[in-house]
N, C-alpha and C positions, 0 to 999 in steps of 0.2 A: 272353267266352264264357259266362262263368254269367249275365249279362244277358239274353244273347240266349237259352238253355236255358230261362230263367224266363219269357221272355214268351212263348218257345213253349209252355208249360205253362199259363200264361195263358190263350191263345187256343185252345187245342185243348180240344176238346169230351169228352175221354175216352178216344174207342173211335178213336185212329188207332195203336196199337201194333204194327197188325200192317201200318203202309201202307210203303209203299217210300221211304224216306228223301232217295234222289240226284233222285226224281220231282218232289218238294213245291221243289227248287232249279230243275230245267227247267221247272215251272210259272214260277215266278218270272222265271225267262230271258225266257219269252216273255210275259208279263203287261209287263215294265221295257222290251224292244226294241219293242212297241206304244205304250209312252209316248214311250218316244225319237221313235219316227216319229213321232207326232202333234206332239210339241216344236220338231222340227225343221220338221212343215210348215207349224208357225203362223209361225216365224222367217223362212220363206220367202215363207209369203203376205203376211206384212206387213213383211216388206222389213229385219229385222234381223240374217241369215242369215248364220250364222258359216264361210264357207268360208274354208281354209289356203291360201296363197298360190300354192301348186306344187303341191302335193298334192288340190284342190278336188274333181276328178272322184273320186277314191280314198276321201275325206271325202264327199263327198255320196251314193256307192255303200254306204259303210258307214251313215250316218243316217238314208239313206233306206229301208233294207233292212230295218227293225223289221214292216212291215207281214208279213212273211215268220211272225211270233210267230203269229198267226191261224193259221195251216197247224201251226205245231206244237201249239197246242191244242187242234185238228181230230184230230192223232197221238196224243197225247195220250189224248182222250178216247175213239179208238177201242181201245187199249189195254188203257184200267183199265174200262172198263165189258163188255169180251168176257171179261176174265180168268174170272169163272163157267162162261160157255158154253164155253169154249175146253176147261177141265178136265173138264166133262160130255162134249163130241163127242166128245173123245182118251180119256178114263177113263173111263167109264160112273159118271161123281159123281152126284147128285141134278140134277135138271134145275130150275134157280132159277126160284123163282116171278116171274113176269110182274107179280102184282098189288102186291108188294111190290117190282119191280122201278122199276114207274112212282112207286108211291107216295114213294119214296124220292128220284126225279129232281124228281118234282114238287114236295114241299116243300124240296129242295136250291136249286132255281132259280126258285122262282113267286114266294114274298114278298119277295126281295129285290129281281124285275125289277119286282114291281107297284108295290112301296114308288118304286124310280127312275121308272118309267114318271109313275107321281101327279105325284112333285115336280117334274118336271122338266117336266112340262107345264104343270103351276099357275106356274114361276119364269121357265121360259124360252120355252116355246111354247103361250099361251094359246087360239092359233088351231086347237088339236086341239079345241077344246070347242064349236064354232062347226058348226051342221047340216050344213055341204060337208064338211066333215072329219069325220063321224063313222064314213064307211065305214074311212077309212083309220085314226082311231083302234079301229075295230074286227079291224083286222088287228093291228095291234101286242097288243090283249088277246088274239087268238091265236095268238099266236107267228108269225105270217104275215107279218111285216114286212121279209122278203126278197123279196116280191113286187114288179115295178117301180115301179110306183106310190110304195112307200112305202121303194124300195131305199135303205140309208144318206142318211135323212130321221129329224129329229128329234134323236137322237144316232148318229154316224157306227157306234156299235160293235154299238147294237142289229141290225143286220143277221145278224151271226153265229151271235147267240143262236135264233135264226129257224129256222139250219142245225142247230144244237145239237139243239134240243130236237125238232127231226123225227126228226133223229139217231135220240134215246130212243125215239121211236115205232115207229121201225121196227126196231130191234136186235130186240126180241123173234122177230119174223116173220124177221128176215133169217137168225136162228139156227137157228129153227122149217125154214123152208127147206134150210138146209145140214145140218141133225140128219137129214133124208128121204136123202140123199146119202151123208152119211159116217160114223153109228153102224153100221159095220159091217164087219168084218173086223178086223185086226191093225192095232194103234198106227201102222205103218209107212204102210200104205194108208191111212187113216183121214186121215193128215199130209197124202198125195197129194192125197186128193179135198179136203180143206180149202183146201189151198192155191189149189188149181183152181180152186175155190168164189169164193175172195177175190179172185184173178187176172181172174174174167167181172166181178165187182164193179168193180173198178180199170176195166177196158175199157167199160163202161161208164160208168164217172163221165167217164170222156176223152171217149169217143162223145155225150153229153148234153153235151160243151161246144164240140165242132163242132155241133152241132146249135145251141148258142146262138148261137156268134160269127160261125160259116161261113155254112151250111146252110140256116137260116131267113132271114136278114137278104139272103142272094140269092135268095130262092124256089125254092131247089133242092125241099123236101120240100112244095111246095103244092100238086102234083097231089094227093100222097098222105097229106095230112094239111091238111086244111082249114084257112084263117084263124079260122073260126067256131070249130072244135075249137081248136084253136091258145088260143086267147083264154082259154079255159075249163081246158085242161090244162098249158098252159105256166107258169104259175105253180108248182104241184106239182111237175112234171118237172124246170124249170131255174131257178125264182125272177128276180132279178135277176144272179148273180152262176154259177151252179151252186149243186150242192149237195156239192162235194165229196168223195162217196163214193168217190172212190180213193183221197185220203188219210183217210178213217177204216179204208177195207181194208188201207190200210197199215200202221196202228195194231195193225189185228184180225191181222195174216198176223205180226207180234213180238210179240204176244200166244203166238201159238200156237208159237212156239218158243221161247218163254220157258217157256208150261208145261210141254213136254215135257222142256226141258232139266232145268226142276225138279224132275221126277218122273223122272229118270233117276238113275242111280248116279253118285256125283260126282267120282269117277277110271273114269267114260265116256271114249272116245273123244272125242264131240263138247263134252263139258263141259272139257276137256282143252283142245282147241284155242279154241273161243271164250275161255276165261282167258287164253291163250297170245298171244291174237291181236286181243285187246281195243285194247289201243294205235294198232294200225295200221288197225283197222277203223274207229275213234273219226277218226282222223287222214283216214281216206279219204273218211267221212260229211262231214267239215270241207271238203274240197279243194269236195267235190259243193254243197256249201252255199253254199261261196263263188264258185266259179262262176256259182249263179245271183243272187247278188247283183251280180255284174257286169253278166248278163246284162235283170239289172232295172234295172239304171241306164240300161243304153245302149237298152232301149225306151222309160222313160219319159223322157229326153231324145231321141228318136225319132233316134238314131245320131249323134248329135254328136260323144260321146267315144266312147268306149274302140273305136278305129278297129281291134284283131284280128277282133271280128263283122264287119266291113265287107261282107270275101267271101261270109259271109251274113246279105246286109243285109233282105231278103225274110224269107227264114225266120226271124232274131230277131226282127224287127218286128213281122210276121202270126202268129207262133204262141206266143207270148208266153200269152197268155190262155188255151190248150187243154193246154199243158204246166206251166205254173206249180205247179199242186199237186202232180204226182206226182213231177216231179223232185226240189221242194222235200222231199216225203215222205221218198224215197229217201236224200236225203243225212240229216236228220234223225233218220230211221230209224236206220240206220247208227249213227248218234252216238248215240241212246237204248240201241238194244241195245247197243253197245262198254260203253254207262256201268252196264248191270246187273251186268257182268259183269269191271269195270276194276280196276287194284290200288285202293288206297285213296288213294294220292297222287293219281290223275284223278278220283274219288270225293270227296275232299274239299271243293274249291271248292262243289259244287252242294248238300254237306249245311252249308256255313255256316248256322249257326244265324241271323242276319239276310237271310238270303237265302231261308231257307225260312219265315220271318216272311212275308213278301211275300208268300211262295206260298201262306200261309195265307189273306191277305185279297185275294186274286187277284183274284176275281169281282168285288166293291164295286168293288177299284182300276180295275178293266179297265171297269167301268161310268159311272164319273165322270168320269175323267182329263180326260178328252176336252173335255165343255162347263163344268168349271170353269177349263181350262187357257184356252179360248175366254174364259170369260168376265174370266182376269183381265189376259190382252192386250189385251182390249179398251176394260177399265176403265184400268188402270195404265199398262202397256206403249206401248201407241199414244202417250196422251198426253206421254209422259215423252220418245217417241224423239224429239218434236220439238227438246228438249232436249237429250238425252244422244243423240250417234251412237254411240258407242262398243259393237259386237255384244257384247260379251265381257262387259259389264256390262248388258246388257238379259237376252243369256241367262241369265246367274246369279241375276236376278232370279227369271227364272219359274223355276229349278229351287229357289230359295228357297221360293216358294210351295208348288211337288211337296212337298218336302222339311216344312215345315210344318203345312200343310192338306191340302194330296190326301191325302197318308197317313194323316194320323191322324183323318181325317174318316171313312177307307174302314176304317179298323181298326173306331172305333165303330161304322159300320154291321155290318161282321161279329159284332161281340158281341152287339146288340141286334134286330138282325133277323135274319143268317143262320144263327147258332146256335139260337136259339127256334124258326127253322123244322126246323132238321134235328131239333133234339130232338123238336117234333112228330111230324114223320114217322116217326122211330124209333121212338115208341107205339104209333102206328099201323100200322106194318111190324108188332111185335112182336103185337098181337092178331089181324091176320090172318093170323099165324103159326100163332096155335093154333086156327083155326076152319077146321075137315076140310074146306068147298067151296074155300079159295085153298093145298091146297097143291100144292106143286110139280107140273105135268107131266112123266109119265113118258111116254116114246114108245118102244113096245116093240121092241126089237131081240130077233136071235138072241144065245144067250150068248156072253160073250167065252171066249176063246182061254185056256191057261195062260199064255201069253206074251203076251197085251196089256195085263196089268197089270204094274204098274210094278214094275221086281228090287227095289228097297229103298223104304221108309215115308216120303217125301220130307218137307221142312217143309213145313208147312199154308199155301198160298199164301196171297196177303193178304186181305183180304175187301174187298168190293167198299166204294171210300172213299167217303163221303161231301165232301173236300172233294175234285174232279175238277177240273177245268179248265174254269171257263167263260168262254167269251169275247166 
């Protein structure tokens, strides 16, 4: 325990006293179930695939279910980056600055992807530097690498960071939007119309993924939306994959009852029951979770097992792809909020002090895993299976290597690159602090109510972390 206390101390930049503790552990969840799926699908692709003898379909739904970590970092990230807005639309706080907002994401996430972007094109894919590929390595320098063209090419994970950081670009505006809507009236209404707000957002990110998977690909929408248009706006609108704005709404929509609960009296009513009812909510987010990892098994085996879908064989098959994110959200969700608000017994596991290590070097680990783990199957691995069949000793190897080099390779990159970046930015934030043209937007409402401010002086929620989730 004081090992692990000290190397958190170690690795932390300072200013995270005020972040949420059981968070920096579900970072880690989903950063380590990313690596498991990717462990498992090399084990698969090259034929050393550890399935349990009775149990293989149960085993292959739970390993291959890590892909699912991406959607809770998507939750994640909509979460700790609305917590400012969230406490301005319901409170009348200061309205956080946009310039300091960007500056902040941008050297959170720009020198570490450009540092991987270099290397990894100089070691492993030389043919970005070649004139046919300069378009598409010009999409990767602008985060545009969810585009089809360039969709999970290069390294499988850069795609998300694509979603990420559009993400950043649009929060400001998507807040700016909802602030016209709901700075106004009692906390109560103000919750309504936010909610509402986040609810067209969600129906949208679904809507934008029939239009990917359905809609387009049978020329339902080509009357009324051209190929020619299509060409040009389809990238922006749906990338490769969506852009899954219903799970960052869903992020934003426990965000927003999180601040209020924080800024309520704390023998409330609703502060009252969520304590009361953490356990079971935590447990029901779990059932929702695990269902859809059944239900991702039995599409990506296209119904072979788990024969209760059967009766709908149609609907888990074909809608797989347009429901994936927001059911995932939902159960997720659930389990995120149960754990703000769990005794300390279900709190404990996710603040283990080597678990929220990991969550510390999230980013780096969540950016390498992947083409070092490629690359030492293909060195070592391969050639050994000829020799050793044995699964159980091929696997241990490559977690030998995780355990080795992936980590502490992705640690030093955190010390050396992504701390010197955030500490940047943090200067940077800090003087256009104090120059009068970047501060905060104020967007004038009528005055508030006696009652829309908070009955009791809540604690000062966390400030917006620098190390977030990236994936």
């Amino acid at each position: 325990m004081f090992l692990g206390q000290s190397i958190i101390q170690f690795l932390d930049d300072g200013k995270q006293k005020s972040s949420i503790k059981v968070l920096d552990g579900v970072r880690a969840v989903a950063c380590l179930s990313i690596l498991i799926f990717h462990v498992n699908v090399a084990a698969q692709d090259h034929q050393f695939w550890l399935p349990l003898p009775v149990l293989s379909s149960w085993y292959g739904a739970v390993a291959l279910s890590g892909q699912s970590g991406v959607i809770l970092f998507f939750l994640l990230s909509g979460f700790l980056l609305f917590l400012p807005y969230a406490k301005a639309l319901l409170f009348e706080s200061t309205w956080p600055s946009f310039w300091q907002f960007y500056v902040r994401r941008v050297f959170r996430i720009v020198p570490a992807y450009y540092v991987a972007l270099f290397l990894m094109i100089c070691f492993f894919h030389p043919e970005y530097l070649q004139v046919d590929k300069l378009h598409d390595l010009w999409l990767f320098l602008t985060f545009r690498m969810d585009a089809p063209e360039t969709f999970q090419q290069l390294n499988g994970p850069f795609w998300t960071l694509a979603v990420e950081f559009q993400f950043y670009l649009l929060l400001p505006l998507f807040a700016w939007i909802f602030a016209l809507f709901v700075r106004r009236g009692k906390v109560g209404w103000r919750m309504t119309k936010l909610m509402l707000c986040l609810v067209a957002m969600m129906t949208w990110g679904v809507i934008s993924l029939y239009c990917l998977y359905v809609w387009l690909p049978k020329g339902t929408l080509t009357p009324f939306y051209p190929p020619s248009v299509q060409a040009v706006v389809n990238p922006y609108l749906f990338g490769g994959g969506g852009k899954f704005l219903e799970v960052f709404a869903m992020g934003m929509l426990i965000c927003m009852l999180y601040t209020y609960l924080r800024y309520s009296p704390q023998d409330s009513h609703w502060n009252q029951h969520i304590r009361r009812f953490s356990v079971p909510l935590f447990l029901f987010g779990l059932a929702i979770s695990s269902f859809m990892v059944l239900w991702h098994f039995y599409a990506w085996d296209q119904g072979h097992t788990f024969h209760l879908f059967d009766a709908y064989r149609n609907l888990a098959l074909h809608s797989w792809n347009e429901w994936e994110g927001l059911c995932y959200a939902i159960g997720f969700g659930l389990c995120l909020l149960a754990l703000l608000y769990a005794p300390i017994w279900l709190k404990r596991p996710f603040e283990w002090s080597p678990l929220r290590w990991i969550g510390l070097i999230s980013f780096s680990l969540y950016m390498w895993h992947d083409p070092l783990i490629a690359l030492f199957v293909s060195v070592v691995i391969v050639p050994l299976h000829h020799q050793i069949s044995n699964p159980v000793i091929l696997n241990s190897l490559v977690w030998v290597w995780v355990c080795l080099v992936i980590i502490p390779f992705s640690c030093l990159l955190y010390l050396f690159i992504e701390k010197p970046g955030m500490r940047l930015g943090e200067k940077i934030r800090q003087k256009l602090a104090k120059q009068p043209m970047h501060q905060p937007l104020l967007i004038p409402v009528p005055p508030l109510s006696a009652n829309t401010r908070p009955h009791e002086k809540p604690t000062p929620l966390p400030s917006e972390p620098d190390r977030l989730p990236r994936v």
